[in-house]
PyMOL Python script that loads the backbone (N, CA, C, O; Angstrom):
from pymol import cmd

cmd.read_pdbstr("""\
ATOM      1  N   UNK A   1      66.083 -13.008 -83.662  1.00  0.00           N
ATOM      2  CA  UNK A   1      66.065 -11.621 -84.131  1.00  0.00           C
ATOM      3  C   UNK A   1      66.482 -11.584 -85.603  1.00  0.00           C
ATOM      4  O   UNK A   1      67.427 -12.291 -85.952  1.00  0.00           O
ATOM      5  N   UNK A   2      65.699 -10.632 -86.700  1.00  0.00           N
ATOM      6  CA  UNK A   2      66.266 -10.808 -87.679  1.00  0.00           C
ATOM      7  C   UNK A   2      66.967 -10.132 -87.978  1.00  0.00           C
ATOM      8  O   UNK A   2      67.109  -9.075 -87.363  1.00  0.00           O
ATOM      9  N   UNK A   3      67.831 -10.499 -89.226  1.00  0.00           N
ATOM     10  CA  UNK A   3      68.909  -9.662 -89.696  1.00  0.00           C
ATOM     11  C   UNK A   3      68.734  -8.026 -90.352  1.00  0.00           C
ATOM     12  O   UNK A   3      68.483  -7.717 -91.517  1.00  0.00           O
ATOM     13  N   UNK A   4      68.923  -7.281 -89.360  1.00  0.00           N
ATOM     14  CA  UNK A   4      68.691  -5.585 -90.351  1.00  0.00           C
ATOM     15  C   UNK A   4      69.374  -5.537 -91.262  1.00  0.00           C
ATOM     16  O   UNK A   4      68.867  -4.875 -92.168  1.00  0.00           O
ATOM     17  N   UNK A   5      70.707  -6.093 -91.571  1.00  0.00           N
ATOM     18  CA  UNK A   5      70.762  -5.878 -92.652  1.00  0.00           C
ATOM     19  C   UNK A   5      70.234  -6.584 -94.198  1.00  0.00           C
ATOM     20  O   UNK A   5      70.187  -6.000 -95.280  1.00  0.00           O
ATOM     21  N   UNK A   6      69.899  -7.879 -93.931  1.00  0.00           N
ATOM     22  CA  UNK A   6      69.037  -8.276 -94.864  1.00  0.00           C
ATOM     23  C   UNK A   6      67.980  -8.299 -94.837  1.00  0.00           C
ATOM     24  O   UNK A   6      67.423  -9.107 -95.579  1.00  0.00           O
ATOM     25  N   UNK A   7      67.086  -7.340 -93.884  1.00  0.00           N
ATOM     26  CA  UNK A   7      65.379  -6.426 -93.866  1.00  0.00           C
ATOM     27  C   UNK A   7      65.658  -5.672 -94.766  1.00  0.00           C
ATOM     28  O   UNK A   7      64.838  -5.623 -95.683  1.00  0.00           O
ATOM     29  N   UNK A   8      66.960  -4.755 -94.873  1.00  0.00           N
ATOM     30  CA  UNK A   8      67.190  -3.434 -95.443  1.00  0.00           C
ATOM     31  C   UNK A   8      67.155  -3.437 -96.856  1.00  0.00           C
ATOM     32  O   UNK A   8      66.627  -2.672 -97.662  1.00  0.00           O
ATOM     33  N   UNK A   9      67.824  -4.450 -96.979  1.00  0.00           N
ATOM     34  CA  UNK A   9      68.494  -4.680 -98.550  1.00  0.00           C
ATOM     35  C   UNK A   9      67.244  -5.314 -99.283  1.00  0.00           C
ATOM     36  O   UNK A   9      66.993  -4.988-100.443  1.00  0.00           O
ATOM     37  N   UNK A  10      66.442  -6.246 -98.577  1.00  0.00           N
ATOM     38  CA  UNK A  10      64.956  -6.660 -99.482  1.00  0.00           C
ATOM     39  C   UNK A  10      64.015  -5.582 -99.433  1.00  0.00           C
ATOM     40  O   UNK A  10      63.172  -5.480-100.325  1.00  0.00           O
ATOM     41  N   UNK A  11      64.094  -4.422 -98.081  1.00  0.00           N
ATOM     42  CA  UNK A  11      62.870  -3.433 -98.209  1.00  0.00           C
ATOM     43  C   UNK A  11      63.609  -2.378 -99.574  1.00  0.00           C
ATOM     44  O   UNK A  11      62.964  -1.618-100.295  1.00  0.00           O
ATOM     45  N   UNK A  12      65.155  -2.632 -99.630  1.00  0.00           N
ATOM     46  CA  UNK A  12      65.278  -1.334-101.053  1.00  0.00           C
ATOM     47  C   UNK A  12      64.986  -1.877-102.332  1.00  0.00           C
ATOM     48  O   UNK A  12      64.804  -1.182-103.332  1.00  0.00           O
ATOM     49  N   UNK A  13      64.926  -3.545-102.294  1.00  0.00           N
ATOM     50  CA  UNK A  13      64.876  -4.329-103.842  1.00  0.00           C
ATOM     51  C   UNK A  13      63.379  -4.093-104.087  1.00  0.00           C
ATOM     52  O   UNK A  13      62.828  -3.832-105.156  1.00  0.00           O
ATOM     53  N   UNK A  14      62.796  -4.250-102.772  1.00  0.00           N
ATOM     54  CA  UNK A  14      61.565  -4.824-103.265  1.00  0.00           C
ATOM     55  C   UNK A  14      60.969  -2.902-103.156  1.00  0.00           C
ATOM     56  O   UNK A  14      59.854  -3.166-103.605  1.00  0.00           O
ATOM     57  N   UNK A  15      60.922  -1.876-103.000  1.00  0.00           N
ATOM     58  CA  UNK A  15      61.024  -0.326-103.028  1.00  0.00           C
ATOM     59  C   UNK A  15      61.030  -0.163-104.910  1.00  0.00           C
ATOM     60  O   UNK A  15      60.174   0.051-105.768  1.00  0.00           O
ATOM     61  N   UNK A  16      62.571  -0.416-104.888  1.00  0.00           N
ATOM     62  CA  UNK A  16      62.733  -0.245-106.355  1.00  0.00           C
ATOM     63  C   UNK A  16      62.319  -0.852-107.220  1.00  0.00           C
ATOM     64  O   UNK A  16      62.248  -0.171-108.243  1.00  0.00           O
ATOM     65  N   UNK A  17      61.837  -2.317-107.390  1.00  0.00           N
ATOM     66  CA  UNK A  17      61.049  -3.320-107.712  1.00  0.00           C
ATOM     67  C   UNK A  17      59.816  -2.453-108.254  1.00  0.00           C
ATOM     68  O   UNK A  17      59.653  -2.221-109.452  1.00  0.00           O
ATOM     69  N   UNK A  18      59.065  -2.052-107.354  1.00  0.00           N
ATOM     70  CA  UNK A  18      57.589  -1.314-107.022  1.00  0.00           C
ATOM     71  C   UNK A  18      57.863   0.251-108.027  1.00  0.00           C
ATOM     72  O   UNK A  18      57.059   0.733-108.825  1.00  0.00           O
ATOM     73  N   UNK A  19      58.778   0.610-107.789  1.00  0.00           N
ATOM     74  CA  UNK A  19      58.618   2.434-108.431  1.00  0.00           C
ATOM     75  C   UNK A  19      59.329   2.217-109.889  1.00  0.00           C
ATOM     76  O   UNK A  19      59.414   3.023-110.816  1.00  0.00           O
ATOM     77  N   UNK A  20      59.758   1.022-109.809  1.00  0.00           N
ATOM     78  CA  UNK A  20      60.057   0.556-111.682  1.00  0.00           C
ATOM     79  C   UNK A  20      58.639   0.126-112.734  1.00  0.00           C
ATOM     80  O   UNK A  20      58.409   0.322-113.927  1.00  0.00           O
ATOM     81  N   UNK A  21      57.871  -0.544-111.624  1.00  0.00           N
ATOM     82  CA  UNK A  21      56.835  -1.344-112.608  1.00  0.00           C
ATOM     83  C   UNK A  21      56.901  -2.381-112.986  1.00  0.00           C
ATOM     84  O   UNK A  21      56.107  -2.912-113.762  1.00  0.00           O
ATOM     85  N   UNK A  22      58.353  -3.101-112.261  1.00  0.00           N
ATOM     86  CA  UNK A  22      58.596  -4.415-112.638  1.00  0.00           C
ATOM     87  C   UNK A  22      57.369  -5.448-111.589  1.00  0.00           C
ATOM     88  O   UNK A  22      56.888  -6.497-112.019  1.00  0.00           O
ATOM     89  N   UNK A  23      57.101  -4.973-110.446  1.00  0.00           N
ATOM     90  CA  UNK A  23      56.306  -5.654-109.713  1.00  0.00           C
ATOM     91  C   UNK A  23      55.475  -4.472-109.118  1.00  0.00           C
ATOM     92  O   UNK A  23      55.783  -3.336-108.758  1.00  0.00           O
ATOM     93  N   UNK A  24      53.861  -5.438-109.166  1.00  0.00           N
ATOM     94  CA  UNK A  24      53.248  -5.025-108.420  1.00  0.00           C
ATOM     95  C   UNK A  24      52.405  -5.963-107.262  1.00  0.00           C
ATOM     96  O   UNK A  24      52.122  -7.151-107.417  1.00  0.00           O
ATOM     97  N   UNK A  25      52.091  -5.172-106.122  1.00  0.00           N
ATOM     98  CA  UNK A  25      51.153  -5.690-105.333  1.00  0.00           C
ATOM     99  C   UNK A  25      49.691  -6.098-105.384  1.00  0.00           C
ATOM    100  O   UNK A  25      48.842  -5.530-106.071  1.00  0.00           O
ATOM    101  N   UNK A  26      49.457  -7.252-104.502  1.00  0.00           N
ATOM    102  CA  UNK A  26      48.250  -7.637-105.260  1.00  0.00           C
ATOM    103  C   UNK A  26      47.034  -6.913-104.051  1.00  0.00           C
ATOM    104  O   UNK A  26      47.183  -6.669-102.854  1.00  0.00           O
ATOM    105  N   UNK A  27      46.070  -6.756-104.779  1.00  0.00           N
ATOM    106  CA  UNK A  27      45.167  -5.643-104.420  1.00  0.00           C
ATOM    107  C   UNK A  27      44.403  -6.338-103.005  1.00  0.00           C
ATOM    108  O   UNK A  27      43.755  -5.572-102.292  1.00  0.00           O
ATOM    109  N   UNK A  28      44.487  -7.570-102.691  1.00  0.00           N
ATOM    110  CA  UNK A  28      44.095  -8.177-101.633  1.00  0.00           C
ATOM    111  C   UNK A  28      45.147  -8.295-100.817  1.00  0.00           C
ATOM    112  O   UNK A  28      45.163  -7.808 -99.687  1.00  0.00           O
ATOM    113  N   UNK A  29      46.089  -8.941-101.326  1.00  0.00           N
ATOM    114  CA  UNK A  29      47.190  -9.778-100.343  1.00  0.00           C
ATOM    115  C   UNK A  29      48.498  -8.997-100.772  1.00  0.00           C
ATOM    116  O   UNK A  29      49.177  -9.337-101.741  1.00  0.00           O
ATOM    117  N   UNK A  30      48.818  -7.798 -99.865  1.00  0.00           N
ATOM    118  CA  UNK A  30      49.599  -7.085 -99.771  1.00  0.00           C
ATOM    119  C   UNK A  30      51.104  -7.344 -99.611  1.00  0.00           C
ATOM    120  O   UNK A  30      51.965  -6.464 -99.604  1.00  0.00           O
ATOM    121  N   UNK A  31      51.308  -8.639 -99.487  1.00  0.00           N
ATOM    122  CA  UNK A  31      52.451  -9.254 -98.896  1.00  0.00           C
ATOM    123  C   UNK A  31      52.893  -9.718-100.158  1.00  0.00           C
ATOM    124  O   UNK A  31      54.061  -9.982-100.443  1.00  0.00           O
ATOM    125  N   UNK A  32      51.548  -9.837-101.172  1.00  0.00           N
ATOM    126  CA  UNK A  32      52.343 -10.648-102.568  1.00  0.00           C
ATOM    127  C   UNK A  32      52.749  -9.688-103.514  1.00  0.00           C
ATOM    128  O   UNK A  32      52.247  -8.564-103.491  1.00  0.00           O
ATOM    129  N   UNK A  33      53.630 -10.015-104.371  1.00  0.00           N
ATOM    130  CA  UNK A  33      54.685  -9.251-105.496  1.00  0.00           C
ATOM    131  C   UNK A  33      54.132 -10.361-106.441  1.00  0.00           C
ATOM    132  O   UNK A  33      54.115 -11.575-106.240  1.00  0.00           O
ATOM    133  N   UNK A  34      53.590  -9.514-107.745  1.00  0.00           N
ATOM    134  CA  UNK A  34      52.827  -9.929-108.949  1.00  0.00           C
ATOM    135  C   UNK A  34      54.116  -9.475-109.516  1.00  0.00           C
ATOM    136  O   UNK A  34      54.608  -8.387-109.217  1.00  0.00           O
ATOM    137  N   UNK A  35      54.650 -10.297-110.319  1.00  0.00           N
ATOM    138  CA  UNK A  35      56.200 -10.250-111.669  1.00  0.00           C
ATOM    139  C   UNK A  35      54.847  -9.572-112.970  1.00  0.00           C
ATOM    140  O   UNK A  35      53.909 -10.144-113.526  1.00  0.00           O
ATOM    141  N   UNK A  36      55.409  -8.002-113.042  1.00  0.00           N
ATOM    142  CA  UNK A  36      54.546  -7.688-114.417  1.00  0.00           C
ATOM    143  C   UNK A  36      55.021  -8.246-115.756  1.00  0.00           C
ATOM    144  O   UNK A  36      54.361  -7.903-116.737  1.00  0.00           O
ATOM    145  N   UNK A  37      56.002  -9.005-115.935  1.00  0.00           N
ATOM    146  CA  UNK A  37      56.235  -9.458-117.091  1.00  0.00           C
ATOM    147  C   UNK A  37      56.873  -8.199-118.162  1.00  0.00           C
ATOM    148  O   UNK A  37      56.549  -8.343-119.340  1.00  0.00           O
ATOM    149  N   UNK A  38      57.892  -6.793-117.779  1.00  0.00           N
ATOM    150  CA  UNK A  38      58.398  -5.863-118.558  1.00  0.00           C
ATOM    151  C   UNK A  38      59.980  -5.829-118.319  1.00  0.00           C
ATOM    152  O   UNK A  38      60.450  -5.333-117.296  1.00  0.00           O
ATOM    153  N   UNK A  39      60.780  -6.393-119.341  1.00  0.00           N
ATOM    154  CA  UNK A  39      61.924  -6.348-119.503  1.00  0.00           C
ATOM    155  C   UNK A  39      62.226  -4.912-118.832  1.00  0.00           C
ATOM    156  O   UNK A  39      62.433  -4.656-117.646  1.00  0.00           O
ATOM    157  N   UNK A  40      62.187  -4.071-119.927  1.00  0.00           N
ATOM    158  CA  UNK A  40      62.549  -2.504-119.050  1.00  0.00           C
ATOM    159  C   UNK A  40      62.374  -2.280-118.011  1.00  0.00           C
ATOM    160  O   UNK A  40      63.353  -1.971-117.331  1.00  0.00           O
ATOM    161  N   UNK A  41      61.031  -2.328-117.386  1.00  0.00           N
ATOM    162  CA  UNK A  41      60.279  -2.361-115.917  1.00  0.00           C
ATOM    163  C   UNK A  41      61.804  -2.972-115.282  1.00  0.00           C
ATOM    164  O   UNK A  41      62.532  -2.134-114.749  1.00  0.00           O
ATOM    165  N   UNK A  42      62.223  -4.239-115.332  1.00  0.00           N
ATOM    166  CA  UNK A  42      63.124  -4.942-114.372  1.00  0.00           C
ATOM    167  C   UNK A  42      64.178  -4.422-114.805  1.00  0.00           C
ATOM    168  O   UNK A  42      65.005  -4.596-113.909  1.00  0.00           O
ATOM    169  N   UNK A  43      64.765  -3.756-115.844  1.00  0.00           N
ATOM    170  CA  UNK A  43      66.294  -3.417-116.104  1.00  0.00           C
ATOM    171  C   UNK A  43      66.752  -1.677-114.893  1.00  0.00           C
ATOM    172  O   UNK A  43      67.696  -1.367-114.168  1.00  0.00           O
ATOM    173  N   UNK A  44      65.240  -0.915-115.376  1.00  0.00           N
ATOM    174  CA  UNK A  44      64.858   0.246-114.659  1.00  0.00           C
ATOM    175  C   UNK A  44      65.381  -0.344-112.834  1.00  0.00           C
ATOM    176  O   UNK A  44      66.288   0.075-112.116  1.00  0.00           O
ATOM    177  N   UNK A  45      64.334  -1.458-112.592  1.00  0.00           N
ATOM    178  CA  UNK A  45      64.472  -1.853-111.133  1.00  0.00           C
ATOM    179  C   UNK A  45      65.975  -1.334-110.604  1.00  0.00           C
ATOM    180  O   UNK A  45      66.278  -0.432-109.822  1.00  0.00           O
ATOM    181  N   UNK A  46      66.712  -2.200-111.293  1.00  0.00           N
ATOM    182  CA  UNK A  46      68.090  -2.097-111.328  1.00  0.00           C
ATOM    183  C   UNK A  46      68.972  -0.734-111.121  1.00  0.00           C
ATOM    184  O   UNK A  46      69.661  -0.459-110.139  1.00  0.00           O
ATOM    185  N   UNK A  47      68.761   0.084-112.356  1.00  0.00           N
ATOM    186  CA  UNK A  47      69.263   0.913-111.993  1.00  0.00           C
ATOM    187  C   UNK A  47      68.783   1.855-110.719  1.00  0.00           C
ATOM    188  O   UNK A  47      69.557   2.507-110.019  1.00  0.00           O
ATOM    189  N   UNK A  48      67.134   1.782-110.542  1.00  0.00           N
ATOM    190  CA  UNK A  48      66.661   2.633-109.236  1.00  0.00           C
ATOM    191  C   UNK A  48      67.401   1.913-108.028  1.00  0.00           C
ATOM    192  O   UNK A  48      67.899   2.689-107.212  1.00  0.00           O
ATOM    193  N   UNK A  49      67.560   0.486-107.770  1.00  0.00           N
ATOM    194  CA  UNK A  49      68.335   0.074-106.813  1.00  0.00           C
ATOM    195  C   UNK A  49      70.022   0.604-106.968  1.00  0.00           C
ATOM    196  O   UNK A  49      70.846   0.670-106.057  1.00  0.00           O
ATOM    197  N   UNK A  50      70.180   0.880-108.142  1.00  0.00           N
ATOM    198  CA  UNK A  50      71.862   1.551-107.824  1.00  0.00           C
ATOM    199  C   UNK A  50      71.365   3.264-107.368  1.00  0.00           C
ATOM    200  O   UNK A  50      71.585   3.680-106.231  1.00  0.00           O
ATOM    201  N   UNK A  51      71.112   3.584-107.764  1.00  0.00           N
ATOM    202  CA  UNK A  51      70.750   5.053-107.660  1.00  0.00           C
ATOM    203  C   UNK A  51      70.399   5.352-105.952  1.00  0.00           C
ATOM    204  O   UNK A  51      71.155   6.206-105.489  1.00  0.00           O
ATOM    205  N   UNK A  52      69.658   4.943-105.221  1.00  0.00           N
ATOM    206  CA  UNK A  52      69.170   4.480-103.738  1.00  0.00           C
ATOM    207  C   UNK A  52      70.527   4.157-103.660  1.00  0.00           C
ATOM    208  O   UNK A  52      71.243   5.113-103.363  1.00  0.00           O
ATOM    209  N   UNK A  53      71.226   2.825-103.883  1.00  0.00           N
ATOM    210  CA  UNK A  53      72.736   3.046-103.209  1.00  0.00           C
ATOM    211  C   UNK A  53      73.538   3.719-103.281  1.00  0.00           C
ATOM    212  O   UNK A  53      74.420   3.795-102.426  1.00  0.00           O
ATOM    213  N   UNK A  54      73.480   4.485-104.420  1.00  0.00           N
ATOM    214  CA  UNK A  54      74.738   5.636-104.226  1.00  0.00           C
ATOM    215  C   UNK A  54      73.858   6.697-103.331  1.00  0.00           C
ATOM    216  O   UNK A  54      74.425   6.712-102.239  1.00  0.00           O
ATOM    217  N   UNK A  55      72.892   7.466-103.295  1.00  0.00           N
ATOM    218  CA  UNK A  55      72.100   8.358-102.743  1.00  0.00           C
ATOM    219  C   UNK A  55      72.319   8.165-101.426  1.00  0.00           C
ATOM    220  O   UNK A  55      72.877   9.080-100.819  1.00  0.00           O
ATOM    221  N   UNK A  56      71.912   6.873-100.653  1.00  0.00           N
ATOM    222  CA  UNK A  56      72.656   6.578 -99.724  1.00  0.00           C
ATOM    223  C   UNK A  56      73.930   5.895 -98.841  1.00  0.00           C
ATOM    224  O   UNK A  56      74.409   4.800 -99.138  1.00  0.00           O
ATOM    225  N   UNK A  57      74.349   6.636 -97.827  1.00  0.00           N
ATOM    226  CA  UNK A  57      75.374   6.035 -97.490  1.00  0.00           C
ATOM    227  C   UNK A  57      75.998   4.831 -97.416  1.00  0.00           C
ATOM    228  O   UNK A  57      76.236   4.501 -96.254  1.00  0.00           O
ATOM    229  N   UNK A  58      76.370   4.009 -98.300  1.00  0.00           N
ATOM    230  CA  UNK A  58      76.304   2.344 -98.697  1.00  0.00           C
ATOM    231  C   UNK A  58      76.517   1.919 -97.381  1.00  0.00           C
ATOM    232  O   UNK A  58      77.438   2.534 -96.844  1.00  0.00           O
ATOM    233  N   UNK A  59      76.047   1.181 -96.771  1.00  0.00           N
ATOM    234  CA  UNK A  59      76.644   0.054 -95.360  1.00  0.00           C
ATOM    235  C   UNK A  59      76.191  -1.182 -96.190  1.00  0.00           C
ATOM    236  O   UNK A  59      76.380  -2.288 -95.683  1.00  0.00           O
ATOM    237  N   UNK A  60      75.633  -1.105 -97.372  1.00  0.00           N
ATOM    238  CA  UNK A  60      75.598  -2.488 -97.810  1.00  0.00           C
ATOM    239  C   UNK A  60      76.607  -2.683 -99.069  1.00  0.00           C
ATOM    240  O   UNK A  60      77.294  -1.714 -99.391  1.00  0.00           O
ATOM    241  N   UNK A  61      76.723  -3.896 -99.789  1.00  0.00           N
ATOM    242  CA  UNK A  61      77.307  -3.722-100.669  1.00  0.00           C
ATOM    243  C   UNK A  61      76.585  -3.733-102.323  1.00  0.00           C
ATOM    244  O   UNK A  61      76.130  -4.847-102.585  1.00  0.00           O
ATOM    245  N   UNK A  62      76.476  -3.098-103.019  1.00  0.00           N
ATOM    246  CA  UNK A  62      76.056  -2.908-104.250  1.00  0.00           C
ATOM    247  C   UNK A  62      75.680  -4.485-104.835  1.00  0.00           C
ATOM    248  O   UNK A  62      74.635  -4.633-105.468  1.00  0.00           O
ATOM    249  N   UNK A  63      76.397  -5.397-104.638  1.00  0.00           N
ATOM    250  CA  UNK A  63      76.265  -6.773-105.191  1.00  0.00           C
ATOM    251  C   UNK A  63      75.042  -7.262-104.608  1.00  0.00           C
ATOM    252  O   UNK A  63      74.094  -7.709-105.255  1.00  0.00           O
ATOM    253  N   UNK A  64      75.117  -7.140-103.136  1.00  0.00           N
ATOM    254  CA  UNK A  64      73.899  -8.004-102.825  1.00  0.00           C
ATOM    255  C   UNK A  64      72.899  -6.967-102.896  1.00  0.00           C
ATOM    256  O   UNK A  64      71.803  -7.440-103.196  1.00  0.00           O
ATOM    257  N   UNK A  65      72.892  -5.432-102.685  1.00  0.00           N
ATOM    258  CA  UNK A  65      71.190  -5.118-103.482  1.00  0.00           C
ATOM    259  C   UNK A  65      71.101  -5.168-104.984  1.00  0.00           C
ATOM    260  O   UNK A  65      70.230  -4.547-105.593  1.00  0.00           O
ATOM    261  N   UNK A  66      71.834  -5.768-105.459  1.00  0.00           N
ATOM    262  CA  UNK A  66      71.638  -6.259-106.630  1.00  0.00           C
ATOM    263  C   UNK A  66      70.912  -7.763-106.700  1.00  0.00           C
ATOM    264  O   UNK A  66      69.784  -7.855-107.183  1.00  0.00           O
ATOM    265  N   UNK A  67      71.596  -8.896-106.210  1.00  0.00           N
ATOM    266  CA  UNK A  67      71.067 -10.017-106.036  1.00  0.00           C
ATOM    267  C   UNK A  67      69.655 -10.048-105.023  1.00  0.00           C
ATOM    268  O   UNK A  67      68.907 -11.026-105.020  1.00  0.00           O
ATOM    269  N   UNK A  68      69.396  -8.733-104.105  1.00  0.00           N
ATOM    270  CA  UNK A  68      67.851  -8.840-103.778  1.00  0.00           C
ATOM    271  C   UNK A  68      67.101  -8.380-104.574  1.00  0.00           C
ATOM    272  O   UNK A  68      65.887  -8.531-104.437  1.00  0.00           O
ATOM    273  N   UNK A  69      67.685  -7.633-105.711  1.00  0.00           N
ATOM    274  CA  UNK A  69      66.667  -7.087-106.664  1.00  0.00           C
ATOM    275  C   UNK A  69      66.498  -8.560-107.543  1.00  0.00           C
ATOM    276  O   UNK A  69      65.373  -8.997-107.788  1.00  0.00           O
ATOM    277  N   UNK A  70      67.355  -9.049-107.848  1.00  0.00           N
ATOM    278  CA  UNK A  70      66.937 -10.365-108.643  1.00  0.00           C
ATOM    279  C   UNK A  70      66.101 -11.471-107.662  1.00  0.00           C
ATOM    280  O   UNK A  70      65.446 -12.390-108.154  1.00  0.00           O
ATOM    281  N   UNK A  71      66.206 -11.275-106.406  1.00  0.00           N
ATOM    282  CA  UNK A  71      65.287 -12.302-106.045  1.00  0.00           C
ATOM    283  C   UNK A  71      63.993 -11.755-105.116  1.00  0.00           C
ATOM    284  O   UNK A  71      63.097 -12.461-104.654  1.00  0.00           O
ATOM    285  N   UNK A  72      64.102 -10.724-105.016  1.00  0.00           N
ATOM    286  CA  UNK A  72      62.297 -10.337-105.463  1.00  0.00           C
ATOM    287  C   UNK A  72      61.892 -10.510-106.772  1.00  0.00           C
ATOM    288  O   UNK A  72      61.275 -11.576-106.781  1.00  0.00           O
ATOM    289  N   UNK A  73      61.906 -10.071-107.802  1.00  0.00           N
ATOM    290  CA  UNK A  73      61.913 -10.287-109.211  1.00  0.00           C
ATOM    291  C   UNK A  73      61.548 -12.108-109.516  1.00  0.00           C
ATOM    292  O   UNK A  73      60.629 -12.426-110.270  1.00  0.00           O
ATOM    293  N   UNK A  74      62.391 -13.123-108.827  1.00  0.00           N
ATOM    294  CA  UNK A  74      62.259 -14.148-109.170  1.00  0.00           C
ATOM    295  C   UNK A  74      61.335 -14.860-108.606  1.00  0.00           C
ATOM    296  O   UNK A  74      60.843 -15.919-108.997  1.00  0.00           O
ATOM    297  N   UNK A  75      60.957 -13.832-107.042  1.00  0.00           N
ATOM    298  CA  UNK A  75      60.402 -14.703-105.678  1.00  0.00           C
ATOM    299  C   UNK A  75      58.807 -13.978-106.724  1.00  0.00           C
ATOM    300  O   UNK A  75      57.758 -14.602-106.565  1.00  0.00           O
ATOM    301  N   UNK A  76      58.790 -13.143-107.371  1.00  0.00           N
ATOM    302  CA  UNK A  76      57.432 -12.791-107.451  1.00  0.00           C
ATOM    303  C   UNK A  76      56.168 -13.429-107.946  1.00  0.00           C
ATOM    304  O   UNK A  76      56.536 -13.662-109.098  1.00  0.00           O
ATOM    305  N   UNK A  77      55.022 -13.845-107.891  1.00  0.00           N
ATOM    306  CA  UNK A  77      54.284 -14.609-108.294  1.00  0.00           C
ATOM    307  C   UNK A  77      54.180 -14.448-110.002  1.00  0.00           C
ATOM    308  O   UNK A  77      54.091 -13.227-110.125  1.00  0.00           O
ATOM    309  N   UNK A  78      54.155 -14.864-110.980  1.00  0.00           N
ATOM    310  CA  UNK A  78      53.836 -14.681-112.161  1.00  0.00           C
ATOM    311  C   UNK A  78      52.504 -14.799-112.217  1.00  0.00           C
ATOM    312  O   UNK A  78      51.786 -15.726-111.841  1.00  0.00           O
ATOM    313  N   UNK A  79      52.095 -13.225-112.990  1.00  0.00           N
ATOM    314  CA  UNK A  79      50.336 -13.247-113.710  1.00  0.00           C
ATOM    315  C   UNK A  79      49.937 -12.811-112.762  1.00  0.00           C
ATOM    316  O   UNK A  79      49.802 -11.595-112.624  1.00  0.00           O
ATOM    317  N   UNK A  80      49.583 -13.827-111.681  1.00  0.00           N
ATOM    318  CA  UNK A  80      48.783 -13.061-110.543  1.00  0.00           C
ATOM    319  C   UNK A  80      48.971 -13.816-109.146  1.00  0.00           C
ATOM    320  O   UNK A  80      49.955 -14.523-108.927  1.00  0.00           O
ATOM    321  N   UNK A  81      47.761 -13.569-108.053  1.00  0.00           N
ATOM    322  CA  UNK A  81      48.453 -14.234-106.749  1.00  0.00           C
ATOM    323  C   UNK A  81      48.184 -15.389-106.798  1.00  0.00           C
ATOM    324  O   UNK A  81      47.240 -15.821-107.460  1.00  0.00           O
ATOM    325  N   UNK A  82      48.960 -16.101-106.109  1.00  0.00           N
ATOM    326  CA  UNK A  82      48.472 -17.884-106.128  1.00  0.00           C
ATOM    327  C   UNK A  82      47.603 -17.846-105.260  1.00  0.00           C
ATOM    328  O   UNK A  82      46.858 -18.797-105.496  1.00  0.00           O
ATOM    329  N   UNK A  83      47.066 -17.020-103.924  1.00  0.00           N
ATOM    330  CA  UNK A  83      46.256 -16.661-102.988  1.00  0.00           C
ATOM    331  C   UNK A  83      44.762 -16.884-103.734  1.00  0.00           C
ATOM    332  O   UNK A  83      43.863 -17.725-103.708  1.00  0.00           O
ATOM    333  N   UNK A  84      45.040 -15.672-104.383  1.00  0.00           N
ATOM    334  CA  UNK A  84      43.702 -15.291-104.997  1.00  0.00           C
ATOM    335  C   UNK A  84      43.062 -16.546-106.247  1.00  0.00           C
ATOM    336  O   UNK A  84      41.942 -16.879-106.634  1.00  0.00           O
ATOM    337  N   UNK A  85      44.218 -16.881-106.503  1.00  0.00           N
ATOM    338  CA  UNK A  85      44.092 -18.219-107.747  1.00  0.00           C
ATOM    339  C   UNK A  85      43.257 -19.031-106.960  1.00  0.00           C
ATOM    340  O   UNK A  85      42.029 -19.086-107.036  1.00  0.00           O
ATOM    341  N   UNK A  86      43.889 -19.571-106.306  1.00  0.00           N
ATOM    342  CA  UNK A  86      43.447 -20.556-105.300  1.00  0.00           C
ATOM    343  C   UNK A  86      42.240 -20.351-105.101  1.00  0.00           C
ATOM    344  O   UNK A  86      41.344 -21.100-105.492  1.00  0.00           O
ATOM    345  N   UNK A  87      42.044 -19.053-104.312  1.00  0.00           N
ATOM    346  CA  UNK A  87      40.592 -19.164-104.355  1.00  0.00           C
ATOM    347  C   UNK A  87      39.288 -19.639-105.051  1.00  0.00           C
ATOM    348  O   UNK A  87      38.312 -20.358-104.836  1.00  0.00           O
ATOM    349  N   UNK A  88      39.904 -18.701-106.160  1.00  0.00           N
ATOM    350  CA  UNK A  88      39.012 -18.386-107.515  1.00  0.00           C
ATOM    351  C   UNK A  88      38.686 -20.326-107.835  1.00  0.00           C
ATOM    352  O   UNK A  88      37.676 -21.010-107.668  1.00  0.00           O
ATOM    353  N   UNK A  89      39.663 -20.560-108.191  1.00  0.00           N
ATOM    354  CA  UNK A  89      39.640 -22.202-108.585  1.00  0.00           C
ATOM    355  C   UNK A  89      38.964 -22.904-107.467  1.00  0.00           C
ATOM    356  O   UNK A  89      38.584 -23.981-107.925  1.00  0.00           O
ATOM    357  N   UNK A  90      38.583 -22.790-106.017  1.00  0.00           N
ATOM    358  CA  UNK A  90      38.001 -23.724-105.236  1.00  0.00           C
ATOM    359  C   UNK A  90      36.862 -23.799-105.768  1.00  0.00           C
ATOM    360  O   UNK A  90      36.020 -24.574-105.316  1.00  0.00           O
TER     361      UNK A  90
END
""", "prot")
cmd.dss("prot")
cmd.show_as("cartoon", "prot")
cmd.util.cbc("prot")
cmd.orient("prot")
């Protein structure tokens, strides 16, 4: 069974991730996070992930939706999907 609380904390990084502009989804493979390459975009992330934690009732702690915002951000593909790369290159 997985952990709800670390479902929770990657569905708010990777939420705020998305409504910053720091990442987007790739138009095929929905599962992948494209890194847009915008300083601001990812600083924004940040604060929309504090903002969501204060808004809601914290059961998590501020540190680690912080550190899931950095590792969506890091987990994200750069440029584009390796899926679709892949393809393209066969």
């Amino acid at each position: 069974m997985p952990n709800q609380y670390a479902l929770s904390l990657e569905d708010a990084a990777i939420a705020a991730a998305l409504r910053a502009g720091a990442v987007r989804l790739c138009a095929r493979h929905h599962d992948v996070w494209i890194r847009v390459g915008d300083p601001e975009a990812e600083k924004r992330a940040y604060a929309i992930a504090t903002n969501m934690w204060k808004a809601d009732d914290p059961v998590s702690d501020r540190e680690d939706l912080m550190d899931a915002v950095k590792n969506v951000l890091e987990m994200a593909a750069e440029d584009e999907c390796p899926t679709c790369g892949s393809i393209r290159d066969a």
